[in-house]
C-alpha distance (Angstrom), angle and dihedral (degrees) to the residues before:
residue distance angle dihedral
X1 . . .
X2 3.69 . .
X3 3.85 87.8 .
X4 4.08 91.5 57.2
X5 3.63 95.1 48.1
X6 4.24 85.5 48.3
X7 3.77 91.2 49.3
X8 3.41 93.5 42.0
X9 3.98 93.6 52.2
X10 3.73 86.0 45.5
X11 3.30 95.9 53.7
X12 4.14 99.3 43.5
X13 3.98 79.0 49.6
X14 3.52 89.7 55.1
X15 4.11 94.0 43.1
X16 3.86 89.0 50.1
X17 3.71 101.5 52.3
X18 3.94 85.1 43.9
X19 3.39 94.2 55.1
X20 4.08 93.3 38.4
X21 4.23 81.3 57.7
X22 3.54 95.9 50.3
X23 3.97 93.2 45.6
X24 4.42 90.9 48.2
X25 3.83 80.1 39.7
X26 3.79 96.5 57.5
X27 4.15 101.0 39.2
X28 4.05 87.7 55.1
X29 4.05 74.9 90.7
X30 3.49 147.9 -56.6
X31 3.75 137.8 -162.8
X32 4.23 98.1 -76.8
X33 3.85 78.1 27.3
X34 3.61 117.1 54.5
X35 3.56 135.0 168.9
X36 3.57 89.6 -134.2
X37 3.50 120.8 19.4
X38 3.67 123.5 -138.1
X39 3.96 93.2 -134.6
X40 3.87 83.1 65.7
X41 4.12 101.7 54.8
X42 4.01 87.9 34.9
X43 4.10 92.1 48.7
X44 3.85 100.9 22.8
X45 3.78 127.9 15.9
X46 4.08 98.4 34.2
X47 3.52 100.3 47.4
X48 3.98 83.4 42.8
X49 4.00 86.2 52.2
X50 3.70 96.2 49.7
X51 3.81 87.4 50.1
X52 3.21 95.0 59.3
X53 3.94 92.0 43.9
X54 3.67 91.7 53.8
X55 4.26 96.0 48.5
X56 4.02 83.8 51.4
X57 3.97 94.7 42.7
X58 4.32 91.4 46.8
X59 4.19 84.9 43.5
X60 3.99 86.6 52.9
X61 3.59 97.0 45.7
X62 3.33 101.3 47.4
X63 3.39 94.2 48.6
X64 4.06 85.6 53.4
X65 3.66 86.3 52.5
X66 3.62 93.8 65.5
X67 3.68 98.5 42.6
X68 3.37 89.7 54.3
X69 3.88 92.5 46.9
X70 3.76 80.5 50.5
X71 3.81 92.5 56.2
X72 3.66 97.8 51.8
X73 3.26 101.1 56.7
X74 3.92 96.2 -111.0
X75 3.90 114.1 157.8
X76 4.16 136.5 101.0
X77 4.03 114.7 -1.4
X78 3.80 98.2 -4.4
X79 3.64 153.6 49.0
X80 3.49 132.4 -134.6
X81 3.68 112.5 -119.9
X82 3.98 110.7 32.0
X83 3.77 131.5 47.5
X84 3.99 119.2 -99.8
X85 3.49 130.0 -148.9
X86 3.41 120.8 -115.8
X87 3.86 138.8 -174.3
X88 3.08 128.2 -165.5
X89 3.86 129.1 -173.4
X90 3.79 119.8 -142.4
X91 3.98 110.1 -75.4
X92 4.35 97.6 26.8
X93 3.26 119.9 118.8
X94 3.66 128.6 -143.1
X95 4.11 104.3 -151.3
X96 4.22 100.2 -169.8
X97 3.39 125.9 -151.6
X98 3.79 123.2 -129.2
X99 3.81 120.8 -60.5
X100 3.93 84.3 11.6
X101 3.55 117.8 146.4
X102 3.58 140.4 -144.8
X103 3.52 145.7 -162.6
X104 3.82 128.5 -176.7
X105 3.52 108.3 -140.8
X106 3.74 106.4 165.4
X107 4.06 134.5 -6.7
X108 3.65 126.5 34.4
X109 4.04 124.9 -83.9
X110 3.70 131.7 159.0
X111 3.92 129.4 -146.2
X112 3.60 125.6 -89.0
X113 3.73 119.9 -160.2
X114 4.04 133.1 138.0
X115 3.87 87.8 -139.3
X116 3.99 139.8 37.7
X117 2.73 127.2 -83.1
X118 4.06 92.6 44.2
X119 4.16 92.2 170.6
X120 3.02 140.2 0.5
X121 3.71 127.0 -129.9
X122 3.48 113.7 -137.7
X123 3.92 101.5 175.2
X124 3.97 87.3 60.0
X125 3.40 107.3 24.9
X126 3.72 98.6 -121.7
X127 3.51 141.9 105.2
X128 3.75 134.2 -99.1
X129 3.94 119.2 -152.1
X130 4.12 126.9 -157.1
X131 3.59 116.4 -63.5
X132 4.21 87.8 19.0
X133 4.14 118.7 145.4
X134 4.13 111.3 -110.9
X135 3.85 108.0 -132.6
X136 3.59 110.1 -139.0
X137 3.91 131.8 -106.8
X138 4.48 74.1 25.0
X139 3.70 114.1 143.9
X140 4.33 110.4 -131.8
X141 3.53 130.8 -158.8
X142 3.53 121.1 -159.9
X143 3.96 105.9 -158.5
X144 3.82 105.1 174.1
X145 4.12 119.2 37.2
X146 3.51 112.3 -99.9
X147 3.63 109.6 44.9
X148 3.69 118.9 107.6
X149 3.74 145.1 127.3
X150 3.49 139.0 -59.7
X151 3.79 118.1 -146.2
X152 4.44 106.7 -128.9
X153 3.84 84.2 178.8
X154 4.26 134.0 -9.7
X155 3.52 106.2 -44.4
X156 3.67 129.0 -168.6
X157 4.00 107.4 -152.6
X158 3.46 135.1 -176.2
X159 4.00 118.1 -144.1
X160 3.73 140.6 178.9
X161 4.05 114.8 -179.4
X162 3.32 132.2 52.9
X163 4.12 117.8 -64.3
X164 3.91 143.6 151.0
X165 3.70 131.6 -127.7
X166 3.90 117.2 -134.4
């Protein structure tokens, strides 16, 4: 008999915490009830989210921006991708940043470098040393900063890179 009553306590113990489970189990939320309501992640967390998205998207972008300014040469006196024209009055000098390009369109000016080659002529394949003539309608190719051009007269130039007048 004392076994019954010891089974039968067990098992009501058993019932009971069941039953206190299922009761905890069902007010963690419901439908009407939830948890987490969906007035709070349409009104609070997403817009909250895409906030945060949007700072880290603008930071990205702009910082794309400037690498790609970087790559195209942009900077002081002259952009990247199309030529510029440039006048230059007898005595200025145009010192050209690498990968710059020149073209002589009208005037006379002669190269100034501190090494040879100073340009390089791309029209004709050749070289052109300090102190050398520029042929006109002749492509140029600065390859190390701080070559350039030195204006013997006016000069009308065309340029695409990034350079300095002095």
């Amino acid at each position: 008999m004392k076994k019954i009553w010891i089974t039968r306590l067990a098992v009501g113990a058993a019932m009971a915490c069941a039953l206190t489970l299922a009761v905890l189990a069902a007010s963690q939320g419901s439908q009407s009830d939830p948890l987490v309501s969906l007035s709070y992640l349409t009104d609070k967390f997403t817009p909250s989210i895409l906030s945060q998205v949007d700072t880290k998207l603008d930071a990205r972008e702009a910082a794309l921006e400037d690498k790609l300014e970087q790559a195209a040469g942009t900077g002081s006196g002259g952009s990247g991708g199309t030529y510029e024209i440039v006048n230059l009055t007898k005595g200025q000098k145009l010192v050209a940043g690498s990968s710059c390009e020149i073209l002589l369109r009208s005037g006379t000016a002669v190269c100034v470098s501190d090494s040879s080659p100073g340009l390089v002529d791309m029209t004709s394949g050749g070289t052109l040393a300090n102190g050398g003539a520029l042929t006109a309608n002749h492509l140029y190719l600065a390859t190390i900063e701080g070559r350039g051009v030195s204006a013997s007269t006016a000069v009308t130039l065309m340029v695409r890179g990034n350079y300095t007048i002095q």
